[in-house]
ZAKE-738350 format. One record per residue (C-alpha): y, x, z; residue number from 1. Coordinates in steps of 0.02 Angstrom, whole numbers, plus 50000, padded with zeros to 5 digits. Layout:
BEGIN
{pt {Y X Z} NUM},
...
END
This chain:
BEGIN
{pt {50909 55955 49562} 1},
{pt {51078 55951 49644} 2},
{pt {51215 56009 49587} 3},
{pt {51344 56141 49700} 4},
{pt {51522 56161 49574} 5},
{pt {51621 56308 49629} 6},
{pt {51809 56316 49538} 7},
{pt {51899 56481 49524} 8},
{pt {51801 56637 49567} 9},
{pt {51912 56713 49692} 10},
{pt {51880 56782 49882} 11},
{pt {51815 56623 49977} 12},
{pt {51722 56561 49820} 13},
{pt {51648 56747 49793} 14},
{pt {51597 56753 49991} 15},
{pt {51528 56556 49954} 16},
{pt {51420 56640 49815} 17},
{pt {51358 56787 49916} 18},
{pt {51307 56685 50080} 19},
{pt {51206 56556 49987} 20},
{pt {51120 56657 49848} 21},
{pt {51058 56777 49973} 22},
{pt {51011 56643 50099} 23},
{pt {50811 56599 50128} 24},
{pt {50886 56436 50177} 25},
{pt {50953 56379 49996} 26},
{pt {50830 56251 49954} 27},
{pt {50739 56263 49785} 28},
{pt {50832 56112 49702} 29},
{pt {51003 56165 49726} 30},
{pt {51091 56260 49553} 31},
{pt {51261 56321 49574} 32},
{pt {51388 56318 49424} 33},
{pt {51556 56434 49435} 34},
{pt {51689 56371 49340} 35},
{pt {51848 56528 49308} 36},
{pt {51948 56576 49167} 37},
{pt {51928 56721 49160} 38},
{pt {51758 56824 49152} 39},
{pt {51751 56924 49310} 40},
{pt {51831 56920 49502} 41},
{pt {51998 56986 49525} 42},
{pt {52066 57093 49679} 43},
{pt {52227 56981 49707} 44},
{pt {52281 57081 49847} 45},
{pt {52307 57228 49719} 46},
{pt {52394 57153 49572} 47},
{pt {52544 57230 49639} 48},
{pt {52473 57413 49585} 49},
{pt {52416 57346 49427} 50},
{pt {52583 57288 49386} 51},
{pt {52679 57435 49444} 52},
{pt {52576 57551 49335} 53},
{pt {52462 57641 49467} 54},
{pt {52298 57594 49437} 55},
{pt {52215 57516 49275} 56},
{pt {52160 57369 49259} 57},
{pt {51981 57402 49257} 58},
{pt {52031 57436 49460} 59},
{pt {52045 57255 49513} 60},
{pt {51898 57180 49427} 61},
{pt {51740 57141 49506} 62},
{pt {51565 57075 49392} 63},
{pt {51547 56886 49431} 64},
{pt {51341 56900 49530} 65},
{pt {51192 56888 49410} 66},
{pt {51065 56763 49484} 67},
{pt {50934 56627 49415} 68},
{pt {51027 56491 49507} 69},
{pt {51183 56532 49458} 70},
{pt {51285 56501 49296} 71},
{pt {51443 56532 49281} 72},
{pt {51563 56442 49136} 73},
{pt {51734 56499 49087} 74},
{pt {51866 56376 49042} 75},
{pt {52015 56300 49105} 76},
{pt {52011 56141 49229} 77},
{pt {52129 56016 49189} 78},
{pt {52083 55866 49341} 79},
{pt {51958 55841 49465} 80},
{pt {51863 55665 49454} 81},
{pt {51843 55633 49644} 82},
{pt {51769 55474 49613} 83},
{pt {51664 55515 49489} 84},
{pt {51621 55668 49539} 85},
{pt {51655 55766 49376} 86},
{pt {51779 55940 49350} 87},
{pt {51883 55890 49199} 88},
{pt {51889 56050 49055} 89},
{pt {51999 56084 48935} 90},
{pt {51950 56065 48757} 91},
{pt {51745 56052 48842} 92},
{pt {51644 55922 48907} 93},
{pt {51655 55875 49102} 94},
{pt {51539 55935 49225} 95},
{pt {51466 55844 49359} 96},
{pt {51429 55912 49534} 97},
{pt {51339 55834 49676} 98},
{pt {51449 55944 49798} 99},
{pt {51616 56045 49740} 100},
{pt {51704 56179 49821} 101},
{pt {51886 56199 49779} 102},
{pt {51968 56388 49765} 103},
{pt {52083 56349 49645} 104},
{pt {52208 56475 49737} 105},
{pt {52391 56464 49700} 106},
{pt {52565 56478 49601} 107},
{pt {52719 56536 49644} 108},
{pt {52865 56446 49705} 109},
{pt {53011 56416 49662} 110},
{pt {53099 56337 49791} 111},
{pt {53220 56247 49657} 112},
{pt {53306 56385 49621} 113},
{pt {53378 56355 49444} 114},
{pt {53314 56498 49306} 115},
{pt {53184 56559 49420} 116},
{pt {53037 56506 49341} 117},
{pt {53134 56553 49152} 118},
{pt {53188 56719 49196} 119},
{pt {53078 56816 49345} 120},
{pt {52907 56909 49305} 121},
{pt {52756 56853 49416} 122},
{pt {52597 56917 49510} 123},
{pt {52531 56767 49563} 124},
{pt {52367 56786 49404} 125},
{pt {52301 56943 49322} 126},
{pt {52374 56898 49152} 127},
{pt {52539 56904 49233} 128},
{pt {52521 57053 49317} 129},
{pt {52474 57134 49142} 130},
{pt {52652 57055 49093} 131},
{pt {52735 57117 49201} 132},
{pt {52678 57289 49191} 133},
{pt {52713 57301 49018} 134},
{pt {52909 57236 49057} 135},
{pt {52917 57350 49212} 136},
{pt {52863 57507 49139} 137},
{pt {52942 57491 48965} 138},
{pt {53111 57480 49050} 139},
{pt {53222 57626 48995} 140},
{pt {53277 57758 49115} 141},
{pt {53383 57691 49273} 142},
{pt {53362 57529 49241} 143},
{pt {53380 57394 49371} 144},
{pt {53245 57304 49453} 145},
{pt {53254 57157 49575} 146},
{pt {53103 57100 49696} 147},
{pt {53158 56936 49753} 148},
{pt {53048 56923 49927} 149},
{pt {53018 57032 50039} 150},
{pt {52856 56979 50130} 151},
{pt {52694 57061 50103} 152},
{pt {52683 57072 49908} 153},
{pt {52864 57102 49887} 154},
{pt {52848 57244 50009} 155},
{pt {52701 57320 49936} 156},
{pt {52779 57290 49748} 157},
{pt {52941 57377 49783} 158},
{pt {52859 57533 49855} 159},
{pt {52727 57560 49751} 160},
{pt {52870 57535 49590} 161},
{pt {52962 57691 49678} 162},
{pt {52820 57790 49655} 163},
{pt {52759 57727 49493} 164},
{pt {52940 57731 49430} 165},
{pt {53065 57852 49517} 166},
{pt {53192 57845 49405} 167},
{pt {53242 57664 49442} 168},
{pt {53363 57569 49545} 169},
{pt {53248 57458 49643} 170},
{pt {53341 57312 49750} 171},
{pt {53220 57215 49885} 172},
{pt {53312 57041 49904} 173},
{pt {53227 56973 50110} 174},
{pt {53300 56808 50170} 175},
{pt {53285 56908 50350} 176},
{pt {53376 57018 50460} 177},
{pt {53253 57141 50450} 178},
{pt {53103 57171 50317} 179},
{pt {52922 57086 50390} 180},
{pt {53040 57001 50530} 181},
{pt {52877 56909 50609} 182},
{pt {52785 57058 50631} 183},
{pt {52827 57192 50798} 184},
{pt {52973 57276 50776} 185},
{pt {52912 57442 50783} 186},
{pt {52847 57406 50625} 187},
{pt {52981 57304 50528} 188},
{pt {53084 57441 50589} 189},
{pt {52961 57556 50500} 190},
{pt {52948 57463 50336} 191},
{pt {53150 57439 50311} 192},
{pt {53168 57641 50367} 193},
{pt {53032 57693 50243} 194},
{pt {53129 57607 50082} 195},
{pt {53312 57675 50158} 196},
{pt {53225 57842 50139} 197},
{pt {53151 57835 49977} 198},
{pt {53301 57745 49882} 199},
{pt {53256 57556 49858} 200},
{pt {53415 57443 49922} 201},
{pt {53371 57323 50047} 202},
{pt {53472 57171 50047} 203},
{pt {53453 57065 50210} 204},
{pt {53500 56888 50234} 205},
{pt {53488 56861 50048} 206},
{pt {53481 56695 49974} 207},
{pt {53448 56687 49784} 208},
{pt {53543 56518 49727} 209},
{pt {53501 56549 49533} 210},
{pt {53417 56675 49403} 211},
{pt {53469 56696 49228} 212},
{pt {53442 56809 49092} 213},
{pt {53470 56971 49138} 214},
{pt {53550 56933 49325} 215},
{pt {53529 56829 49481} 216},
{pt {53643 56779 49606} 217},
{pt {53635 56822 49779} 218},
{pt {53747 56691 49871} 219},
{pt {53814 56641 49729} 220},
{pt {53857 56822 49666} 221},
{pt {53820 56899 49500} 222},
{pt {53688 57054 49531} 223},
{pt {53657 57101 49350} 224},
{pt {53461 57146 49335} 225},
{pt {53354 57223 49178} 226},
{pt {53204 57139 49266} 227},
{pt {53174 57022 49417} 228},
{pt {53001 56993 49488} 229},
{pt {52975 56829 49598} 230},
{pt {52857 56871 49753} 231},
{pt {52963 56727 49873} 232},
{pt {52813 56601 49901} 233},
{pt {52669 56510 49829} 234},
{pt {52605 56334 49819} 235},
{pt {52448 56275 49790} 236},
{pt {52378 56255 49603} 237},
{pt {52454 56138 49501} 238},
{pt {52270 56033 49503} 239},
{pt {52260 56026 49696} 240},
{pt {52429 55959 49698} 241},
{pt {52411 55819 49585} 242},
{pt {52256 55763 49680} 243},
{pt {52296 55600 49803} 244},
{pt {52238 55667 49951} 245},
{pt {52318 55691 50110} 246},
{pt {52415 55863 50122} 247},
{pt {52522 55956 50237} 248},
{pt {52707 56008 50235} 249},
{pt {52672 56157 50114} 250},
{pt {52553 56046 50001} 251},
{pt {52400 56103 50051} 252},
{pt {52265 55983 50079} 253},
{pt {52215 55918 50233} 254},
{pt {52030 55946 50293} 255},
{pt {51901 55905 50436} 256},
{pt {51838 55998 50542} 257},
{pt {51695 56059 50427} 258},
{pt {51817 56091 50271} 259},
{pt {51774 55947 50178} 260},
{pt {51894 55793 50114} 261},
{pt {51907 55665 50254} 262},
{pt {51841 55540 50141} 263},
{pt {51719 55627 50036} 264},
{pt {51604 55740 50128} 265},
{pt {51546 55823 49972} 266},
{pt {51726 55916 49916} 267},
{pt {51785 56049 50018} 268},
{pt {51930 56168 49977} 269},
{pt {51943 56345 50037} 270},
{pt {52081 56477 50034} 271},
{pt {52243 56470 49988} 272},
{pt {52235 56241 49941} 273},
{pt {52158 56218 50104} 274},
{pt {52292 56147 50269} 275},
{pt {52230 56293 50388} 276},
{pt {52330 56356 50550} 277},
{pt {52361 56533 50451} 278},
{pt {52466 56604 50305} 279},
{pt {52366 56635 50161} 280},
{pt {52260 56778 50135} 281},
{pt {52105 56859 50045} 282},
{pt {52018 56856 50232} 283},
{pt {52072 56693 50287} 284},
{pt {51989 56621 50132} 285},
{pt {51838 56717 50152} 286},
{pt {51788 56678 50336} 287},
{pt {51828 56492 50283} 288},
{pt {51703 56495 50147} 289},
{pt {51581 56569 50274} 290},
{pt {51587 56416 50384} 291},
{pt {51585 56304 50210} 292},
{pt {51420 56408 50174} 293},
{pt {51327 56374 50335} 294},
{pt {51400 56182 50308} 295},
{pt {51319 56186 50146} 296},
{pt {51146 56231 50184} 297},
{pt {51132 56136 50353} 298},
{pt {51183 55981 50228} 299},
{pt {51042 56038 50124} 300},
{pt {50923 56060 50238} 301},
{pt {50944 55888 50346} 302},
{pt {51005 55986 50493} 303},
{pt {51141 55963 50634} 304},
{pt {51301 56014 50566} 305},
{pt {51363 56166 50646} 306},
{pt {51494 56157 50766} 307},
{pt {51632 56249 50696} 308},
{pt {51728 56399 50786} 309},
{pt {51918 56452 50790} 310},
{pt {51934 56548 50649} 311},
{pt {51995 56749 50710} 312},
{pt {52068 56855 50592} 313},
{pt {52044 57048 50607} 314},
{pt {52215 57090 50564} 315},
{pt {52351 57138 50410} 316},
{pt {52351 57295 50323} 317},
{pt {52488 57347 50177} 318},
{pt {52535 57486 50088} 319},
{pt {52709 57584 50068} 320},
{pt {52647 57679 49894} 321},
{pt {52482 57777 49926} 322},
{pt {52513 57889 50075} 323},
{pt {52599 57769 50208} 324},
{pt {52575 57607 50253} 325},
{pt {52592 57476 50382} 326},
{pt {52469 57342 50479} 327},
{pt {52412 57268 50628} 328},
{pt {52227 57240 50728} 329},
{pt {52248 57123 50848} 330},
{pt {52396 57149 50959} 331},
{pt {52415 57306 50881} 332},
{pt {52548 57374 50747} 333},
{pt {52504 57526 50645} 334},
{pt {52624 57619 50552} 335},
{pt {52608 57774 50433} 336},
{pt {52460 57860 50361} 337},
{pt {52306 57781 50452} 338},
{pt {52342 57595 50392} 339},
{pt {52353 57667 50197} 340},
{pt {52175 57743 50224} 341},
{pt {52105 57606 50339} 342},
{pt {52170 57472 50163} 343},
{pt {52092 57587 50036} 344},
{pt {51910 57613 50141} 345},
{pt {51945 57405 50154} 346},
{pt {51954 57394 49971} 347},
{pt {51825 57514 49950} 348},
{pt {51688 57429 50043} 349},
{pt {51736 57250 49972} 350},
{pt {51716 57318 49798} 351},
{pt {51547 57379 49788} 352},
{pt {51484 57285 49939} 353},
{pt {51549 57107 49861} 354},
END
């Protein structure tokens, strides 16, 4: 029998899972082993909801597949043993894999700001979402709330808050001119209009320089805070940066052409670890992890690797609360109601098609 190891059950791992155990191609002496801490799949992309208060958390979990080649493990990983090809577990024995597939996903980070990984709430796991949930809405009346980043999860944070939680002050800290600065400016325009008009303070060409308790300073000046939430970039996990591999500028490891190590053909990475020529996302990591799939069973079968293709992406969709919203397919920005519904009929169809 071989051995396929798959760590952390998010999207690419999840779309790794579906591909092969539904493929005639998986041979009969390959068993797969998924390795998470947690028992069940979790909708990243909507922890912001979960911890402004708008949906419960029974809303972004998904049942890990049921399958007689599959078993799944919870614990926590502690190291990967490239060489000898084991996944190190806390407080439980290691498990060996003839081929591994890394989704370890990522942390936020800090950038060095002093206090900032003391003092700000996080949504970066689903335990911390639950956190910061309970700290968000057991604030009392009027209270201040800072969102420190104002890119895609800050943006859908802060609005959904204003809905959840009217009554608060609600002040977006973005490092740009203008909110979602890379995207068109119809809709940046759009997105920094929408929060003028519902009450949350935008503060352009921020720059936190340090966090304590119960403030953080904007260049340097004192903007007292009852709560802080950190959504102003991630880093790989903590195990795929203490790997010695090669790795890019942002710590993400480098890959070949067919998502494997350089120099170890059996360990690929996919989503947010992996060196790719895109940002981060739920659909980045799961049309890697289909090209990892059909790498996987060619392997398997003793055929010609397939020759990989530019990966495309279909486009970005957010939400401002639940009735507006924001996005783009292709060269095309959408703005207002149609990008809320097109994300929910998204969500819809990954959660009970996954």
């Amino acid at each position: 029998m071989k051995h396929l190891v798959l760590l952390g059950g998010g999207y690419g791992n999840m779309r790794v899972l579906k591909r092969l155990l539904n493929s005639s191609d998986l041979p009969e002496n390959i068993q797969l082993t998924l390795i998470d801490r947690v028992p069940y799949h979790c909708l990243k992309t909507e922890y912001y909801a979960l911890a402004a208060g708008t949906i419960s958390d029974h809303h972004v979990r998904v049942t890990f597949p049921e399958h007689p080649r599959l078993n799944i493990k919870y614990g926590e990983v502690t190291g990967i043993d490239i060489e000898g090809k084991k996944v190190l577990l806390k407080d439980q024995d290691a498990i060996s894999y003839d081929d591994l597939v890394i989704g370890l996903g990522c942390e936020d980070k800090y950038h060095n700001v002093p206090g900032a990984d003391q003092y700000t709430l996080s949504i970066q796991t689903i335990d911390k979402s639950r956190h910061t949930y309970q700290v968000l809405n057991n604030l009392h009346a009027n209270a201040v709330v800072g969102v420190v980043g104002a890119g895609l999860s800050g943006v859908e944070l802060a609005s959904e808050l204003r809905e959840s939680r009217p009554d608060l002050t609600i002040k977006l800290f973005d490092r740009g001119d203008i909110i979602l600065s890379g995207y068109k400016k119809r809709l940046s325009n759009y997105v920094q209009n929408w929060f003028v008009e519902h009450g949350v303070e935008v503060i352009n060409n921020s720059n936190v320089t340090k966090v304590e308790e119960g403030a953080l300073y904007n260049h340097d000046e004192k903007v007292p805070c009852d709560a802080i939430v950190w959504t102003a970039g991630i880093q790989p996990s903590r195990i795929v940066r203490e790997m010695d591999v090669e790795k890019d500028s942002q710590g993400r490891v480098v890959l070949s052409e067919h998502h494997h190590l350089p120099s170890e053909e059996h360990v690929y990475v996919v989503g947010d670890c992996a060196s790719l020529p895109y940002a981060p996302s739920a659909q980045l990591a799961e049309e890697q992890a289909e090209q990892i799939s059909q790498v996987l069973l060619a392997r398997w079968n003793s055929q010609p690797l397939p020759e990989m293709n530019e990966i495309k992406l279909k486009g970005v969709m957010g939400s401002l609360g639940k009735k507006s919203g924001f996005g783009t397919m292709g060269s095309t920005a959408l703005i207002g109601r149609v990008p809320r519904l097109l994300k929910s009929g998204i969500l819809w169809l990954y959660k009970y098609q996954v």
